[in-house]
PyMOL Python script that loads the backbone (N, CA, C, O; Angstrom):
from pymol import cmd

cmd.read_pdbstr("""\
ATOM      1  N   UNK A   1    -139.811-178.159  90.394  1.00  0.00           N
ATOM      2  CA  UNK A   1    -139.603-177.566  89.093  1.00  0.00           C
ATOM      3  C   UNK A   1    -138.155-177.776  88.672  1.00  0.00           C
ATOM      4  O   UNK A   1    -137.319-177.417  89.501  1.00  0.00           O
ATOM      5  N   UNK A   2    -137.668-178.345  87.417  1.00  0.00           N
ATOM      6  CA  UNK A   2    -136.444-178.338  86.923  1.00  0.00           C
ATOM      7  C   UNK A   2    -136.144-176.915  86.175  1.00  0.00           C
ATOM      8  O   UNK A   2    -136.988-176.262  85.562  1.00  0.00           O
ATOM      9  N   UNK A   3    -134.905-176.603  86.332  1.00  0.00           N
ATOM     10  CA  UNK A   3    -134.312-175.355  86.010  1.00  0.00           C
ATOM     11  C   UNK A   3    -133.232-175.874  85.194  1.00  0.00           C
ATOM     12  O   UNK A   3    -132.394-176.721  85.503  1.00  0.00           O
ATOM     13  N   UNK A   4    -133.377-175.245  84.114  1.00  0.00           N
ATOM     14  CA  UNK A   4    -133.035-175.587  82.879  1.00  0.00           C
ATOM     15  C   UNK A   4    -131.840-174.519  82.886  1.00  0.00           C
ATOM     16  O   UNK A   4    -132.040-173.530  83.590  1.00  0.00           O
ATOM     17  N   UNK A   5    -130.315-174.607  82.019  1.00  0.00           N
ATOM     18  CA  UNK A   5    -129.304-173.803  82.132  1.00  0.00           C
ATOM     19  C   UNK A   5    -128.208-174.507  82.310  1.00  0.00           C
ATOM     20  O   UNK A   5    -128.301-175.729  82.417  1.00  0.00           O
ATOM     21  N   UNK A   6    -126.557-173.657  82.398  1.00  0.00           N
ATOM     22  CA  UNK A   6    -125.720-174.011  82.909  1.00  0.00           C
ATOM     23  C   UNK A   6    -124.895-172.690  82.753  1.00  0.00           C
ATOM     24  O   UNK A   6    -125.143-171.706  82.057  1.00  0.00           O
ATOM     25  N   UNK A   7    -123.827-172.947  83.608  1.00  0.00           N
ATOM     26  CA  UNK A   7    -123.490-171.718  83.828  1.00  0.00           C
ATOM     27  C   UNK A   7    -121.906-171.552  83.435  1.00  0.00           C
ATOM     28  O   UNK A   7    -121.596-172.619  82.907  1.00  0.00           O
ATOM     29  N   UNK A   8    -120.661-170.600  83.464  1.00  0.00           N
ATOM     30  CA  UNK A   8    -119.765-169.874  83.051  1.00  0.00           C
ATOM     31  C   UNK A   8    -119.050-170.203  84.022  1.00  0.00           C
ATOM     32  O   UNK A   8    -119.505-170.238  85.165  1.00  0.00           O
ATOM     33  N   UNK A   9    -117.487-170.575  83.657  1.00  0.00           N
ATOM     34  CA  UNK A   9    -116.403-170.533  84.411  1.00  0.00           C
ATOM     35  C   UNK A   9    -115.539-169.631  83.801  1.00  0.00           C
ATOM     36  O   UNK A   9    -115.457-169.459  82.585  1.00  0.00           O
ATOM     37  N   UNK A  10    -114.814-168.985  84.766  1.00  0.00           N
ATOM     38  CA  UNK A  10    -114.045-167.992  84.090  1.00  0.00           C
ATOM     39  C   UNK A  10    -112.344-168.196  85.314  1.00  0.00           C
ATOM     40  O   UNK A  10    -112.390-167.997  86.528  1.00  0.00           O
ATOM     41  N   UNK A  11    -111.087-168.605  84.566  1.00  0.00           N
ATOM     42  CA  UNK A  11    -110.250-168.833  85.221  1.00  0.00           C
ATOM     43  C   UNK A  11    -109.563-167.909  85.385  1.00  0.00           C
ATOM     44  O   UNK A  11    -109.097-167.558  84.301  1.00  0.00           O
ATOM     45  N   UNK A  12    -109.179-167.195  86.330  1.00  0.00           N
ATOM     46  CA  UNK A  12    -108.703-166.090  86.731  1.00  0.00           C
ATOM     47  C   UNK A  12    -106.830-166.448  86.891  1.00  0.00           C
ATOM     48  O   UNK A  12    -106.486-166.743  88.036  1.00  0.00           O
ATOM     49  N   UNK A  13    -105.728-166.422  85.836  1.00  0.00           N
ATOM     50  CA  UNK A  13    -104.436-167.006  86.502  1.00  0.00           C
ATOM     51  C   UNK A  13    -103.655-166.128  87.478  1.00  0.00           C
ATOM     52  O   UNK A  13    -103.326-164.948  87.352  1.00  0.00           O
ATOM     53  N   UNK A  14    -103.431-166.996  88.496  1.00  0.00           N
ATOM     54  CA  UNK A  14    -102.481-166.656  89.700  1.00  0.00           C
ATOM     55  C   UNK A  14    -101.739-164.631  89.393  1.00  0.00           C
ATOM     56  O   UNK A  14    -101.725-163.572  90.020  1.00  0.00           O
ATOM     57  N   UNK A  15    -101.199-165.235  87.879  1.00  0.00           N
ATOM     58  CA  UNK A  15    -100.246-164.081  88.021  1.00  0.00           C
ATOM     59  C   UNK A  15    -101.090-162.622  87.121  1.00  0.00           C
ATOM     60  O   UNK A  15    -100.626-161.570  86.681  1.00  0.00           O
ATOM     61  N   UNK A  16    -102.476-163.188  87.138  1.00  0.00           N
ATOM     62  CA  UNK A  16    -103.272-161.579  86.761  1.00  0.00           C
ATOM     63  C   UNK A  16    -103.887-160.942  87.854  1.00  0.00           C
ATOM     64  O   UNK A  16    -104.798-161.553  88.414  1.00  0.00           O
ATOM     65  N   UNK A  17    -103.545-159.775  88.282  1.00  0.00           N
ATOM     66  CA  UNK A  17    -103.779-159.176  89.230  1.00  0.00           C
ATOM     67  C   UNK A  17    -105.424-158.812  89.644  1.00  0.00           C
ATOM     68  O   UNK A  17    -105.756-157.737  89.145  1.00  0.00           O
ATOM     69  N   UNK A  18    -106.283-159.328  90.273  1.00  0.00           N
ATOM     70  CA  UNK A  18    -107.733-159.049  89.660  1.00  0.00           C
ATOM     71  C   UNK A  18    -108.455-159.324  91.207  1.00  0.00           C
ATOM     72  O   UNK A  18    -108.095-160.164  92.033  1.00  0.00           O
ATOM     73  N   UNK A  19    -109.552-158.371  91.320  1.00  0.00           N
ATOM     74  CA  UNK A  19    -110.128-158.280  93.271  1.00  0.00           C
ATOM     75  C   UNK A  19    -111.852-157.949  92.649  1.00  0.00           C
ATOM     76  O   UNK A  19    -112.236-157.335  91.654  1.00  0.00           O
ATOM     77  N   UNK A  20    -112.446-158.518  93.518  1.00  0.00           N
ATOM     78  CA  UNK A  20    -113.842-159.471  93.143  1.00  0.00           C
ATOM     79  C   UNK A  20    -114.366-157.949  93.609  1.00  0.00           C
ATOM     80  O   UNK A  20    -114.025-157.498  94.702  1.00  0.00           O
ATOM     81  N   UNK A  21    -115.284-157.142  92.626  1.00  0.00           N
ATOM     82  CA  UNK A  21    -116.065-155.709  93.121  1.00  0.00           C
ATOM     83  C   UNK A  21    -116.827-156.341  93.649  1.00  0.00           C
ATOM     84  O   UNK A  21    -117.266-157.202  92.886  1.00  0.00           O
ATOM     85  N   UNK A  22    -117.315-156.380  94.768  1.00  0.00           N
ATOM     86  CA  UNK A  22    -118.788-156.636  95.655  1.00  0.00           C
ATOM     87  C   UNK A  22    -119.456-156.031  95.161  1.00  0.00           C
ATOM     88  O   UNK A  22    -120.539-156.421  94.725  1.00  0.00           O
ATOM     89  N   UNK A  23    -118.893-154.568  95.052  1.00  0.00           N
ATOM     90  CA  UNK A  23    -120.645-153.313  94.738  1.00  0.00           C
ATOM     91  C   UNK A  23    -120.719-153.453  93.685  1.00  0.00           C
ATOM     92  O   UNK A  23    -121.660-152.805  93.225  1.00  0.00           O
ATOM     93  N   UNK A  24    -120.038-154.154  92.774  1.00  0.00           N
ATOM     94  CA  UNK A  24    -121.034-154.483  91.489  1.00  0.00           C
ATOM     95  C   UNK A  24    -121.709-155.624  91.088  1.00  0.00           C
ATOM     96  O   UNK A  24    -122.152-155.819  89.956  1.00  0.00           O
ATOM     97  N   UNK A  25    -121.808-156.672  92.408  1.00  0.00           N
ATOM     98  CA  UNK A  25    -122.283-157.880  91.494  1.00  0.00           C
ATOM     99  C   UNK A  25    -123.574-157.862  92.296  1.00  0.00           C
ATOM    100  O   UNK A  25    -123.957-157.311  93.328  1.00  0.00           O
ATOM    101  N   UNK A  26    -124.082-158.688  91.401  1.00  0.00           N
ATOM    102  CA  UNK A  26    -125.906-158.360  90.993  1.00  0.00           C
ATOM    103  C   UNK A  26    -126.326-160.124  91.392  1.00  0.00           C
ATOM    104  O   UNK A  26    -125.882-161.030  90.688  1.00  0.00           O
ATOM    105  N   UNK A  27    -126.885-160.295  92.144  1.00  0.00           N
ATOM    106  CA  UNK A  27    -127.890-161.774  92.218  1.00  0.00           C
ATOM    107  C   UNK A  27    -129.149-161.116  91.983  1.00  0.00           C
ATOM    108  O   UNK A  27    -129.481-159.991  92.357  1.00  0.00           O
ATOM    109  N   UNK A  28    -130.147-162.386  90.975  1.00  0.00           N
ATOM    110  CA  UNK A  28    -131.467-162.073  90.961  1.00  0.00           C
ATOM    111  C   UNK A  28    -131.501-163.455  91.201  1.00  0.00           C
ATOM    112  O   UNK A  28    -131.166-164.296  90.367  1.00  0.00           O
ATOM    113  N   UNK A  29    -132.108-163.819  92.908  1.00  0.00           N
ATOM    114  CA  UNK A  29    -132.625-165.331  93.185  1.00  0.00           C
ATOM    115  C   UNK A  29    -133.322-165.944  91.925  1.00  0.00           C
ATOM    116  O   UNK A  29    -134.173-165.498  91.155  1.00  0.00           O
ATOM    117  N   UNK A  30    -132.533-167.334  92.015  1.00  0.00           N
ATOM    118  CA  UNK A  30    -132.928-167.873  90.873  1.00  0.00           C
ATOM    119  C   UNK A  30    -133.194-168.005  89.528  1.00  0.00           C
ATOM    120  O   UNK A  30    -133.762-168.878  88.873  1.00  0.00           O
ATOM    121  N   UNK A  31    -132.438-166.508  89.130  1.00  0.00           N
ATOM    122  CA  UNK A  31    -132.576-166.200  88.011  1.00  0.00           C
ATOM    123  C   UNK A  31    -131.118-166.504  87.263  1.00  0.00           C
ATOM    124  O   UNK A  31    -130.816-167.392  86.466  1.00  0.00           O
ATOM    125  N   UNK A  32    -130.039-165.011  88.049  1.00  0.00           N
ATOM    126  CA  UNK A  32    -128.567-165.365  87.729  1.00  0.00           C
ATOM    127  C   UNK A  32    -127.977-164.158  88.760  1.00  0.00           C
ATOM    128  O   UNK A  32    -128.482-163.451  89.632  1.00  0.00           O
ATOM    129  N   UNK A  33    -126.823-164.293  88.261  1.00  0.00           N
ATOM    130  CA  UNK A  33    -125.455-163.506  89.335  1.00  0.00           C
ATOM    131  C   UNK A  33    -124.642-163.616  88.561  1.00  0.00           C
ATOM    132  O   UNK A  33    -124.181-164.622  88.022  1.00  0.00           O
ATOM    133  N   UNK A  34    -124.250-161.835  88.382  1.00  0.00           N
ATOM    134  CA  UNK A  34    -123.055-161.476  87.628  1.00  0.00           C
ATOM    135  C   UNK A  34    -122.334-160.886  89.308  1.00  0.00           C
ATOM    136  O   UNK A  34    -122.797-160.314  90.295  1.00  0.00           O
ATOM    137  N   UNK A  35    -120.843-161.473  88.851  1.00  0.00           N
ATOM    138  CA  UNK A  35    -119.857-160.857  89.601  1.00  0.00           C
ATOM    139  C   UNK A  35    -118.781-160.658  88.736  1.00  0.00           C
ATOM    140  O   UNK A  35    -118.303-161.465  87.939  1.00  0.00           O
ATOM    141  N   UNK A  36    -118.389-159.319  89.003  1.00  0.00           N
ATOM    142  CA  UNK A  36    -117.504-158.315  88.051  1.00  0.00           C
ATOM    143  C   UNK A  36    -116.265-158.438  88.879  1.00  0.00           C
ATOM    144  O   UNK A  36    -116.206-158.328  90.103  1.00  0.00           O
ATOM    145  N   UNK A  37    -114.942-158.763  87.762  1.00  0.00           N
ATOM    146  CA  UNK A  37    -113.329-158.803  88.685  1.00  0.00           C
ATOM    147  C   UNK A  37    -112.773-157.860  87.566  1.00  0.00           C
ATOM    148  O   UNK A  37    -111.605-157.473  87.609  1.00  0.00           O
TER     149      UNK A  37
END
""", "prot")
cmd.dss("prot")
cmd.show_as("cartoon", "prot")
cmd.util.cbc("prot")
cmd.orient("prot")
C-alpha cells in the first residue's frame, strides 16, 4: 500500500532554549506523531 503525505520540519536554533516533553508526544502507528518542545 502507498501512503500518501509528507511531513513537518521544525528547526529548533542552538540558542532557543527548548527539551523534547516525552509525556506529551502522541504516535498513532502509521497514522502520525506529534512531539511537543
Amino acid at each position: 500500500r502507498i501512503k500518501k503525505g509528507g511531513g513537518v520540519a521544525i528547526y529548533a536554533d542552538i540558542d532557543l532554549r527548548c527539551t523534547v516533553l516525552r509525556r506529551m508526544k502522541v504516535t498513532v502507528e502509521n497514522i502520525y506523531e506529534c512531539l511537543t518542545l
